[in-house]
C-alpha positions, 0 to 999 in steps of 0.5 A, spaced: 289 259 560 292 255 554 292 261 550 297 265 555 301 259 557 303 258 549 304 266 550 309 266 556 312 259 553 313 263 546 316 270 550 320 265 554 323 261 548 325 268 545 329 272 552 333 265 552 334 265 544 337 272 545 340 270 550 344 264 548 345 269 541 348 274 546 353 270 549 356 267 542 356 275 540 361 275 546 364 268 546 367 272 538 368 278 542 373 275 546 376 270 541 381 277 539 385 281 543 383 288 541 377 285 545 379 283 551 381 289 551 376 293 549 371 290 554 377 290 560 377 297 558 369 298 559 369 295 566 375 299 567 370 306 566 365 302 570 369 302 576 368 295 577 375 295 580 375 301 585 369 303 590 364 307 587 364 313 593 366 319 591 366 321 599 362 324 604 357 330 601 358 327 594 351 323 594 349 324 587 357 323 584 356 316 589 350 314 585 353 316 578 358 312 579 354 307 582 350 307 575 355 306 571 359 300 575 352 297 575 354 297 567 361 294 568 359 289 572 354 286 567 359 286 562 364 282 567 358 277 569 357 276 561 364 274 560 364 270 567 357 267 564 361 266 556 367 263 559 371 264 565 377 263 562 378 269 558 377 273 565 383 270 566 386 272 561 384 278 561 387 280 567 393 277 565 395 281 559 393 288 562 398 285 568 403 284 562 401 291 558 401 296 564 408 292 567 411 294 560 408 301 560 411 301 567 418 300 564 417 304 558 415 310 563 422 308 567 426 308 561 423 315 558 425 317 566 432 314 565 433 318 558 431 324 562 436 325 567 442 323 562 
């Protein structure tokens, strides 16, 4: 029995090594704007933002879609678990780039009609 407590110890050790190192890895992800960016952007695909039913009779696109949110929300509870913080500013500086990209788009209409 010792011989299989030190086996589960040791495998035990080694999940929350990986773990501790995954969380660095994405506490320096977020540390850039790009990656914020990017990882909004994955969560964003994952539909982590929107419901995932396709509709009635669209089972398998519900289920797809139900696997790739499934994705996306991993990545949010790793940022929420590395620091909460950056979600927030994630949030804000996608506010911040789709507003301009709103007035971008209105300026654009605007030469249009001239």
């Amino acid at each position: 029995m010792e011989f299989l407590d030190e086996a589960r110890k040791k495998i035990e050790d080694r999940r929350r090594e990986k773990r501790e190192r995954d969380v660095s890895d994405i506490r320096k992800i977020l540390e850039k704007a790009e990656g914020r960016r990017y990882l909004w952007g994955l969560m964003a695909d994952g539909g982590v933002f929107h419901s995932s039913f396709a509709g009635a009779g669209q089972n398998d696109q519900t289920n797809f879609n139900e696997g790739m949110r499934s994705l996306g929300l991993r990545i949010f509870s790793d940022i929420m678990e590395a620091d909460p913080a950056k979600f927030k500013q994630m949030q804000d500086e996608h506010k911040s780039e789709a507003r301009k990209e709103e007035l971008r788009d209105q300026e654009e209409q605007k030469q249009k009609e001239l």
